[in-house]
mmCIF file of the N, C-alpha and C atoms, coordinates in Angstrom:
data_MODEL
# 
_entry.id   MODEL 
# 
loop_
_atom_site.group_PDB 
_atom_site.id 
_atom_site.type_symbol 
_atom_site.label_atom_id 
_atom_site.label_alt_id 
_atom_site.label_comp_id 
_atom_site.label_asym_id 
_atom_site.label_entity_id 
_atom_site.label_seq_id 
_atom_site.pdbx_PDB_ins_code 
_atom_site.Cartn_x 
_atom_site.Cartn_y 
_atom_site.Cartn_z 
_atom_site.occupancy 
_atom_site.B_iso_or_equiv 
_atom_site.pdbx_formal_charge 
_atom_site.auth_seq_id 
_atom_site.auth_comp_id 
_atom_site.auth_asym_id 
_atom_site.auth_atom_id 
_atom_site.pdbx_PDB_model_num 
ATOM 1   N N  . UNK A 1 1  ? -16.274 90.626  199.103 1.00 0.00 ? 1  UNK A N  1 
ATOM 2   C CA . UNK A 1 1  ? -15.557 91.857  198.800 1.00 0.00 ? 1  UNK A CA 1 
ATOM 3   C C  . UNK A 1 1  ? -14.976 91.804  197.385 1.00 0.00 ? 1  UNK A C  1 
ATOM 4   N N  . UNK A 1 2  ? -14.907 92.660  196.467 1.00 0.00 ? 2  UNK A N  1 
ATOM 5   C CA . UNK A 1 2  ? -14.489 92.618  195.324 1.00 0.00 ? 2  UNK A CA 1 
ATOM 6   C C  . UNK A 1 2  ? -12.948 93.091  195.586 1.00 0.00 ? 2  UNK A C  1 
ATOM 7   N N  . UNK A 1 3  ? -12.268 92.447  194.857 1.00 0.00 ? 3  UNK A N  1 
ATOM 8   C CA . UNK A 1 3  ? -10.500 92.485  194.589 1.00 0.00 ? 3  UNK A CA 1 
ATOM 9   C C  . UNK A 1 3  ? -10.828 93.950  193.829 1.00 0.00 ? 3  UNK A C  1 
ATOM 10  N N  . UNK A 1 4  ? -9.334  94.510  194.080 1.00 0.00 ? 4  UNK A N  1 
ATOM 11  C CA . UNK A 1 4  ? -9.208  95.723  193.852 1.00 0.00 ? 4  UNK A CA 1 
ATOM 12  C C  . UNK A 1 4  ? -8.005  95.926  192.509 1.00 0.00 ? 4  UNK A C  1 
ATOM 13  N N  . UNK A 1 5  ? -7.153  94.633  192.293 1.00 0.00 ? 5  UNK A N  1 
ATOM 14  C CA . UNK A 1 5  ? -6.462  94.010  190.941 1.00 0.00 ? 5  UNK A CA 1 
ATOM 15  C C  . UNK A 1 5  ? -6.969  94.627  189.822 1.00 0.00 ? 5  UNK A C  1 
ATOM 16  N N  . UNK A 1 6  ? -8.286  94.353  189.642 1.00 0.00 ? 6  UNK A N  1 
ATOM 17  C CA . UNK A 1 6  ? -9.050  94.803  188.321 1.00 0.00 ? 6  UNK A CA 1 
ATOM 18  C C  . UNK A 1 6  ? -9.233  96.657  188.200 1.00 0.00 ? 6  UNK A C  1 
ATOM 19  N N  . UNK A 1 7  ? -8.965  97.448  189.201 1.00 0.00 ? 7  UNK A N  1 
ATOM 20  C CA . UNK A 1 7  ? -8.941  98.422  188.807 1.00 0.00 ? 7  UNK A CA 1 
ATOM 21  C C  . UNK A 1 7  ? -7.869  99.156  188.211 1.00 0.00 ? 7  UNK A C  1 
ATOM 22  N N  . UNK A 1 8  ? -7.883  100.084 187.184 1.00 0.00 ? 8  UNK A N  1 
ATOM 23  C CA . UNK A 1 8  ? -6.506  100.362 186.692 1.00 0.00 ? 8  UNK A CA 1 
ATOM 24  C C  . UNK A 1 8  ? -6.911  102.018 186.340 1.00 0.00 ? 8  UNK A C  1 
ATOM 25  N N  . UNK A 1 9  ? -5.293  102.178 186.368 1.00 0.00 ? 9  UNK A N  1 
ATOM 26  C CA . UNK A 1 9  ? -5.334  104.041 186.702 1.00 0.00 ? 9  UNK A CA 1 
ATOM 27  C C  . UNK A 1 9  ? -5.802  104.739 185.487 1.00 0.00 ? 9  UNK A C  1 
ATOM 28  N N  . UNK A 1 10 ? -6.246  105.888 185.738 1.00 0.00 ? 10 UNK A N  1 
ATOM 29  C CA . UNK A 1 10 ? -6.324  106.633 184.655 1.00 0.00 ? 10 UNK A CA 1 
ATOM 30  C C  . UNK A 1 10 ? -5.520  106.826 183.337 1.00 0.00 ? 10 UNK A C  1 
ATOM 31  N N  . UNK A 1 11 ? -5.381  106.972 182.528 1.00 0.00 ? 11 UNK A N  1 
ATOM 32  C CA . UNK A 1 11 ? -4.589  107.260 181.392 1.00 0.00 ? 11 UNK A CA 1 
ATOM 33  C C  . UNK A 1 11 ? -4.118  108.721 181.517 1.00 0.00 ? 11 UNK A C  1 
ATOM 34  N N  . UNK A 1 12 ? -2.528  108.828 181.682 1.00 0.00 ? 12 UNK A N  1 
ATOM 35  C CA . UNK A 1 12 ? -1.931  110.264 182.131 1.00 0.00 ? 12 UNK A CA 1 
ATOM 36  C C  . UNK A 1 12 ? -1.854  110.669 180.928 1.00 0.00 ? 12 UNK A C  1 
ATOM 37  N N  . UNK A 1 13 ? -2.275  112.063 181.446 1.00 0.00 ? 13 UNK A N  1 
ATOM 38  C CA . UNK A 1 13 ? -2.057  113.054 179.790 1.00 0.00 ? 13 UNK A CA 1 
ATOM 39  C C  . UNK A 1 13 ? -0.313  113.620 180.097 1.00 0.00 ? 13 UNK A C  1 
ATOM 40  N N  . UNK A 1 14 ? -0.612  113.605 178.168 1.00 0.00 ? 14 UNK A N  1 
ATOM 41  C CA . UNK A 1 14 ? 0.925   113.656 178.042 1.00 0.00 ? 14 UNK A CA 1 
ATOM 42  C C  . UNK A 1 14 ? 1.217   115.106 178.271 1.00 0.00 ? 14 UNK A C  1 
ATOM 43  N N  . UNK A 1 15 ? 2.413   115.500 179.132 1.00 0.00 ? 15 UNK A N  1 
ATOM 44  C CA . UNK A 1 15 ? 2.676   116.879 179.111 1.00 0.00 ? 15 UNK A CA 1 
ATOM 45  C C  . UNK A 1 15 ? 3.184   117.688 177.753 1.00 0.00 ? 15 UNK A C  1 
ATOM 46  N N  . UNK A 1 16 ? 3.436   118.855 178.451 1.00 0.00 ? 16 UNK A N  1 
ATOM 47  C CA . UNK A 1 16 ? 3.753   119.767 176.847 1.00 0.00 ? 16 UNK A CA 1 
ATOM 48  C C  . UNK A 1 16 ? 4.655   119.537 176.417 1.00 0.00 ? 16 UNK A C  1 
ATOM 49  N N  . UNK A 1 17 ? 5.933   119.027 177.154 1.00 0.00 ? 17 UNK A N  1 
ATOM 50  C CA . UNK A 1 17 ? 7.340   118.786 177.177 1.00 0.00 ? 17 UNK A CA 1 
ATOM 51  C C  . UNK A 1 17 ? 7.484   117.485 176.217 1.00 0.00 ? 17 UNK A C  1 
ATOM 52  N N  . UNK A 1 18 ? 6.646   116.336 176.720 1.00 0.00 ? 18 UNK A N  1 
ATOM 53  C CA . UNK A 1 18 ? 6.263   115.378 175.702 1.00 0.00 ? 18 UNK A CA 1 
ATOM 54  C C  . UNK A 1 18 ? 5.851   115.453 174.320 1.00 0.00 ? 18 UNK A C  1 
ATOM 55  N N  . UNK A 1 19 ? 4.902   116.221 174.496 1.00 0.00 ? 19 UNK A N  1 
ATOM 56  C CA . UNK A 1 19 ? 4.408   115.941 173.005 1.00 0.00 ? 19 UNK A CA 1 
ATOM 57  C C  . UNK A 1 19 ? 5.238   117.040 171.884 1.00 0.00 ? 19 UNK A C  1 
ATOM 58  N N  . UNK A 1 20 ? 6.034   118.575 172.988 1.00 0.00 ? 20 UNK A N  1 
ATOM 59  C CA . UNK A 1 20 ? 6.686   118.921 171.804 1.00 0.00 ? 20 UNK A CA 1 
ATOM 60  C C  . UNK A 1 20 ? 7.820   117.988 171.328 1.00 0.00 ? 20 UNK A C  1 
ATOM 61  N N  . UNK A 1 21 ? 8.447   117.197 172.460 1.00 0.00 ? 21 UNK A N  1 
ATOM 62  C CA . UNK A 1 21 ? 9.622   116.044 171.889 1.00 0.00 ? 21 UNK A CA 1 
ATOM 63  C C  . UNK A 1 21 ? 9.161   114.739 170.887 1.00 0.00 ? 21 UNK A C  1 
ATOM 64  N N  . UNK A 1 22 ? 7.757   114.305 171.050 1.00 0.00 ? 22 UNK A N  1 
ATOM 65  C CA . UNK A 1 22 ? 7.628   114.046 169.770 1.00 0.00 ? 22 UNK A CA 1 
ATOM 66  C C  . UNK A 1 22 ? 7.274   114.325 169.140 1.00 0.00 ? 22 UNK A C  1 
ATOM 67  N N  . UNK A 1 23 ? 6.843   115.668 168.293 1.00 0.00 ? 23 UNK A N  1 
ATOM 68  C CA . UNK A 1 23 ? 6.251   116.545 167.263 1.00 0.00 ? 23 UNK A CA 1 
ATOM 69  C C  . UNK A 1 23 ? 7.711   116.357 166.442 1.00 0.00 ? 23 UNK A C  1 
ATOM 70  N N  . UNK A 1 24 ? 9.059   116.860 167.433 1.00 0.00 ? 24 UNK A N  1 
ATOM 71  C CA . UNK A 1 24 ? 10.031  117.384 166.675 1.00 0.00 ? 24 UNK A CA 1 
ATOM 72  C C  . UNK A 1 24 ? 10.985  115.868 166.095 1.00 0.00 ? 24 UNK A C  1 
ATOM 73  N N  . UNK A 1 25 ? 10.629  114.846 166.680 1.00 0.00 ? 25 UNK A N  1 
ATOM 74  C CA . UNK A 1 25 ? 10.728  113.587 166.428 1.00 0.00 ? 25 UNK A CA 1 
ATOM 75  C C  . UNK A 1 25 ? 10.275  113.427 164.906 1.00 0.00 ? 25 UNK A C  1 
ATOM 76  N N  . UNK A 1 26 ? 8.729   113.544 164.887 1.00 0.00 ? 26 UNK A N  1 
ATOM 77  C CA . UNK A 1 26 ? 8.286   113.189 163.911 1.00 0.00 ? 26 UNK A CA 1 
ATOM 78  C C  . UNK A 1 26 ? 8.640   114.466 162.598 1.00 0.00 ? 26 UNK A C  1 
ATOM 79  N N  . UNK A 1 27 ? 8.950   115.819 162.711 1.00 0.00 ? 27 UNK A N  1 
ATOM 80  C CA . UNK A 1 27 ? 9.414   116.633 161.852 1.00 0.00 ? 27 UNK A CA 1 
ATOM 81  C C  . UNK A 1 27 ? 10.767  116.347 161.656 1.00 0.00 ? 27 UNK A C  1 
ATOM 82  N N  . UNK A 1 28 ? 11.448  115.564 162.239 1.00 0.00 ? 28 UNK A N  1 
ATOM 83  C CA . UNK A 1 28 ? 13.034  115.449 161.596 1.00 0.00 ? 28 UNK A CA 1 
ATOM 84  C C  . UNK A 1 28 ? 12.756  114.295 160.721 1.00 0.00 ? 28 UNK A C  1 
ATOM 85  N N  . UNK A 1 29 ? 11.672  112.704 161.000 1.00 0.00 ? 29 UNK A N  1 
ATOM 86  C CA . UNK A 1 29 ? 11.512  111.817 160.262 1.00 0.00 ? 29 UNK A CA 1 
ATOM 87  C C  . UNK A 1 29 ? 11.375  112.556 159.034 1.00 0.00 ? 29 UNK A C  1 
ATOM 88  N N  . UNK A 1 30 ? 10.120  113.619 158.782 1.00 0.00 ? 30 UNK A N  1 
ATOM 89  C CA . UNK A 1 30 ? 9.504   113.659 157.834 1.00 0.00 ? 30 UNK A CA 1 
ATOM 90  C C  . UNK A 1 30 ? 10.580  114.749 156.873 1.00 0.00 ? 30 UNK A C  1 
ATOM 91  N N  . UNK A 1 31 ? 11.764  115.240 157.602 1.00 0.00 ? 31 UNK A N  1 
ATOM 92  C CA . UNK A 1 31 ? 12.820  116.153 157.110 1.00 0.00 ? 31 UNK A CA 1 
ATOM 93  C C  . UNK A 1 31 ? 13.468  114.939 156.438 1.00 0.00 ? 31 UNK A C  1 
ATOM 94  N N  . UNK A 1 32 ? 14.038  113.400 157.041 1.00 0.00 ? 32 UNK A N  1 
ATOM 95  C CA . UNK A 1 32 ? 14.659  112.900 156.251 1.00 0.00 ? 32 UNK A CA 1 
ATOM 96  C C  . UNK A 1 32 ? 14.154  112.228 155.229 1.00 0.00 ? 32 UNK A C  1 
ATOM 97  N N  . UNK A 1 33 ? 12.920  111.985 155.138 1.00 0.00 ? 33 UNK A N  1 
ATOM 98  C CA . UNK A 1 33 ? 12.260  111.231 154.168 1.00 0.00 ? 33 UNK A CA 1 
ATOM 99  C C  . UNK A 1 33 ? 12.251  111.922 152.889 1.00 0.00 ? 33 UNK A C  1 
ATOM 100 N N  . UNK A 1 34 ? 12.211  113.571 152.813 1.00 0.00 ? 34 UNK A N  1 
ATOM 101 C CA . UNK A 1 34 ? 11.628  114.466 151.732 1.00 0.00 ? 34 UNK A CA 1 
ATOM 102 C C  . UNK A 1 34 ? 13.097  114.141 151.450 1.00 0.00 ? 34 UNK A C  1 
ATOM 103 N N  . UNK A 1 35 ? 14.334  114.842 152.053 1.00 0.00 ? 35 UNK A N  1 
ATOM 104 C CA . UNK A 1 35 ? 15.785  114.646 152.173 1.00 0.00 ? 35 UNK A CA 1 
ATOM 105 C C  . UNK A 1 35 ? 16.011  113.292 151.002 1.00 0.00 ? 35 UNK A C  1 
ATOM 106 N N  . UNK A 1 36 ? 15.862  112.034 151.603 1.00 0.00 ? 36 UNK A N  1 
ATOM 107 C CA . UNK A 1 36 ? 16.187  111.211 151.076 1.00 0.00 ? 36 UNK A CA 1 
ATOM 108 C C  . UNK A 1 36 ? 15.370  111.034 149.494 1.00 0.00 ? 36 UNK A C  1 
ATOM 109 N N  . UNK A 1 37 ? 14.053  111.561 149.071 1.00 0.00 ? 37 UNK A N  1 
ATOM 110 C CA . UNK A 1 37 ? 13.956  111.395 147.780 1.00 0.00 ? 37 UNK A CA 1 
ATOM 111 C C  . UNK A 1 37 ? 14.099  112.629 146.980 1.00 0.00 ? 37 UNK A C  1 
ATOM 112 N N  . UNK A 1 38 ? 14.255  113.736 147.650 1.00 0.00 ? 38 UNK A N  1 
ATOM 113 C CA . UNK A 1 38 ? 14.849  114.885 146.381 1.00 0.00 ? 38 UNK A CA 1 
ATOM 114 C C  . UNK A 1 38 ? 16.427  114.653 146.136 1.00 0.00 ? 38 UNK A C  1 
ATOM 115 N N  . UNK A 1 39 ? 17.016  113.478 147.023 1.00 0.00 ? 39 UNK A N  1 
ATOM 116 C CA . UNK A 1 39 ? 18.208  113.277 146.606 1.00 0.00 ? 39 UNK A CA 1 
ATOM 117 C C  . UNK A 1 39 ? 18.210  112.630 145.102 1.00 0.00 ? 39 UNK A C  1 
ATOM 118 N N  . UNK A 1 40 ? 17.479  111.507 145.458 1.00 0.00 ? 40 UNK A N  1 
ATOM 119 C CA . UNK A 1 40 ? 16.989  110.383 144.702 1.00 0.00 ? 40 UNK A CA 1 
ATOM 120 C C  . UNK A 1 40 ? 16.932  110.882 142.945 1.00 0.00 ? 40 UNK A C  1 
ATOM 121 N N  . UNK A 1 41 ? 15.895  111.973 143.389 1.00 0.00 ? 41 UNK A N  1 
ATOM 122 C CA . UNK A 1 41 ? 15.570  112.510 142.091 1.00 0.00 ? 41 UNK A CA 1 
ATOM 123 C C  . UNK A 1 41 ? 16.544  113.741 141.366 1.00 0.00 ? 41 UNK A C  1 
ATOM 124 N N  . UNK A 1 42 ? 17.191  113.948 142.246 1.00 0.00 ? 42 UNK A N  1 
ATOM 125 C CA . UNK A 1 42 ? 18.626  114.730 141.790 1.00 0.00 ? 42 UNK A CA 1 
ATOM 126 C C  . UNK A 1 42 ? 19.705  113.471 140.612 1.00 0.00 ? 42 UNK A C  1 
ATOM 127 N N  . UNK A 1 43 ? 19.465  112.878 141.544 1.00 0.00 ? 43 UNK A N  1 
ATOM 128 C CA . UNK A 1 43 ? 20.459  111.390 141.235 1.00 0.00 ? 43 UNK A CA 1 
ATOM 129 C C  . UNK A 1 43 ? 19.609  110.763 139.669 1.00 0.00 ? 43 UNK A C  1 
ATOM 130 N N  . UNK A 1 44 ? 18.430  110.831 139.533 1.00 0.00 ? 44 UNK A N  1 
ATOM 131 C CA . UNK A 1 44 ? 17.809  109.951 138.354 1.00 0.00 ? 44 UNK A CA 1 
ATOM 132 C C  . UNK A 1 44 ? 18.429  111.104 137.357 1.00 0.00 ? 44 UNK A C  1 
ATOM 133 N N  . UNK A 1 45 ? 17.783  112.695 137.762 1.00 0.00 ? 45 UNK A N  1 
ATOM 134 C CA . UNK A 1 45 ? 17.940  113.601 136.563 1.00 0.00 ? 45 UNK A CA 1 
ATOM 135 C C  . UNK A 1 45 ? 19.173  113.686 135.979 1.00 0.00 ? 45 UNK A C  1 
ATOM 136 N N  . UNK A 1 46 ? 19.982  113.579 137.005 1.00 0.00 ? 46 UNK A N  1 
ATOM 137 C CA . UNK A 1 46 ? 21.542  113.574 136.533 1.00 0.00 ? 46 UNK A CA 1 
ATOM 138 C C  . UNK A 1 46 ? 21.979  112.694 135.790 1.00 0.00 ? 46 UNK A C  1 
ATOM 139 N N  . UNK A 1 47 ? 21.202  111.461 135.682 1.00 0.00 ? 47 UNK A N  1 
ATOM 140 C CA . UNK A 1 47 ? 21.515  110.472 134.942 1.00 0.00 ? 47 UNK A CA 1 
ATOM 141 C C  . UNK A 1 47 ? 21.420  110.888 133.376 1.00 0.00 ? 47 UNK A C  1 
# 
């Protein structure tokens, strides 16, 4: 009889709820990143 150990479940798709929570995850990263170098470059020009 073959062991049944080795079988493994499907890969669940991610719901909508998911992937809009990390869309908006990754749009606040990419809000602080722009954030953090137009500071930057506020800060050089001012120099």
């Amino acid at each position: 009889m073959a062991s049944k150990q080795n079988i493994k479940p499907a890969p669940r798709r991610r719901s909508k709820r998911e992937r809009r929570m990390r869309l908006a995850v990754y749009i606040m990263i990419i809000a602080m990143v722009v954030s953090t170098i137009t500071y930057g470059l506020a800060f050089v020009i001012n120099l």
